[in-house]
C-alpha positions, 0 to 999 in steps of 0.5 A: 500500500505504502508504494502506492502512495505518490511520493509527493502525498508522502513528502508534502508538507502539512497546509499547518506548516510554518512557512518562510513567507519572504523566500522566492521558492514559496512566492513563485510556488503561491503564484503558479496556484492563482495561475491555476485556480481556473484549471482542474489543479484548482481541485487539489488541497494547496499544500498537496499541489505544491508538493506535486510541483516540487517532485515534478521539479525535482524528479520530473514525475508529473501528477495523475489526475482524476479523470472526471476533474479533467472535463470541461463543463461540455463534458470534454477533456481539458488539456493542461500545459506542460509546467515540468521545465519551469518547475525543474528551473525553480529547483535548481535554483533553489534546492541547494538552499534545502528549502524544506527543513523538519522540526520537532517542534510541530508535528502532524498527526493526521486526526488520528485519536491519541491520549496524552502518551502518545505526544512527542516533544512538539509545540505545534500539534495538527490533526491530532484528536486528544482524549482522556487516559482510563483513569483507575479512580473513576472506571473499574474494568475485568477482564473476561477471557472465553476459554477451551482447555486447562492451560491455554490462557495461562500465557496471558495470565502469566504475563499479564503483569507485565503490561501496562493494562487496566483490569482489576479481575480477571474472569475465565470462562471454562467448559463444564468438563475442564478443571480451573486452576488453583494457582492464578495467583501464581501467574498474575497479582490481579484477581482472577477466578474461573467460571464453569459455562452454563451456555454455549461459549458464543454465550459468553458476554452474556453469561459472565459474572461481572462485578465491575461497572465495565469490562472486555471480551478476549480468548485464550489465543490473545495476549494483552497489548503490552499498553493498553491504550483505552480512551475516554471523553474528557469531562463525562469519561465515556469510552471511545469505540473504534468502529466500521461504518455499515456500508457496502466498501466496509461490511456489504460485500462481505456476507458475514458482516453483512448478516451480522448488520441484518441481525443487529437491525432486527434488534435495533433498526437504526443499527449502522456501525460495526464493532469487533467483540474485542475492541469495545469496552462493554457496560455491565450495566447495559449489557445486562439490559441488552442480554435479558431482551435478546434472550426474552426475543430469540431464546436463551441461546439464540435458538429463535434467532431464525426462526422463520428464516432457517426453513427459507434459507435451507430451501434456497440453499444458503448457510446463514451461521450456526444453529444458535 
């Protein structure tokens, strides 16, 4: 992906840069784009457009343009001038300078959703979306661990210290035939205790006996990330789940997401985003709520889940999921 990147999107410099308003490289460069405004460079951000001048400049890569922004009104192909031996005349003027120049002191993180570890040095922060660290005196979280043997979340537990996380108990969710240990407090200071399944492990985030105000999915397969980076709204501490939009280049033309959006719009109809079990920070509370509905609607394993459906998908010969 990155190689496909254009290397003057890769190396432009941010429209929130500081710039030398005084060098003749910026003045010719601010004046070939009121030269543009008429024409289809017009449709590109400033910032963007004058990298791509430069790299034509310098390497004599001319920009791709879209097709659609190169027709005129009449819906015919407009013709731009070939700019390249002026460009490479301006760079050689002035390349020896290094007209462009990094610093620490300002940084572009591209609105990318950070807590205040992630911050650098810098003084000058663009695109960045800052919110609030989990803040232990405020949200208790446990841990639930979906698991299929004796021993395989012992990895995870015997680790966990190690990480910086924010779980003050752990639950492991154990068939009814496997032993639970009697050493968790071996493997990590956290409280941990097991709990045998009364249900079908796909039951699991309803069946967990938690007794903390929040907590989250994971399985025995998983390690915990050695920081685990929860953020919150600052001022009313709500957490922020990353999520899919349910759209058709995101999750339609996928058919099991598709059925996952199905089943979520017959529960909640106005149902439009797609959130993976093991990125939310679930609400003990609300999922209580939600579960006791979900098994009042579709049984208490979701047996009912498609009733009425199953008979109509298995005459059209379609696989819809499992029989819960």
């Amino acid at each position: 992906f990155y190689e496909q990147i254009p290397l003057s999107l890769i190396h432009h410099i941010n429209g929130n840069a500081i710039y030398n308003t005084s060098h003749p490289l910026l003045e010719r460069l601010v004046g070939q784009l009121e030269v543009e405004a008429p024409c289809p460079y017009n449709s590109i951000p400033y910032d963007y457009r004058m990298s791509q001048m430069v790299v034509e400049g310098a390497m004599g890569i001319v920009p791709e343009l879209a097709p659609k922004i190169m027709l005129n009104e009449e819906g015919e192909n407009i013709t731009l001038s070939n700019n390249t031996e002026m460009f490479t005349k301006w760079w050689d003027m002035h390349s020896a300078d290094t007209p462009f120049k990094e610093t620490p002191v300002i940084h572009n993180y591209a609105a990318t959703n950070l807590i205040p570890r992630h911050l650098g040095p810098e003084y000058i922060i663009h695109g960045a979306k800052l919110y609030a660290p989990w803040n232990p005196t405020k949200t208790s979280i446990t841990l639930v661990i979906a698991e299929w043997s004796h021993d395989r979340s012992t990895y995870l537990l015997s680790h966990l210290d190690e990480k910086d996380h924010p779980f003050s108990e752990v639950v492991v969710m154990l068939p009814p035939s496997i032993e639970a240990h009697d050493d968790y407090d071996n493997m990590t200071v956290v409280p941990t205790r097991s709990q045998h399944r009364t249900a079908p492990d796909y039951m699991d985030l309803c069946e967990a006996e938690v007794n903390t105000e929040w907590f989250m999915l994971t399985n025995s397969y998983h390690k915990v990330a050695s920081h685990v980076d929860l953020m919150f709204v600052p001022g009313n501490f709500k957490p922020v789940v990353p999520f899919t939009p349910a759209t058709y280049a995101f999750c339609f033309k996928f058919p099991y997401c598709k059925e996952s959006v199905n089943l979520a719009q017959r529960f909640s109809p106005g149902h439009e985003k797609v959130v993976l079990d093991f990125d939310i920070l679930y609400h003990t509370d609300t999922r209580d709520a939600f579960c006791k509905e979900w098994k009042e609607r579709f049984g208490p394993e979701g047996e009912n889940l498609y009733k009425g459906r199953r008979k109509k998908k298995a005459l059209e010969g379609k696989i819809i999921g499992p029989s819960g």
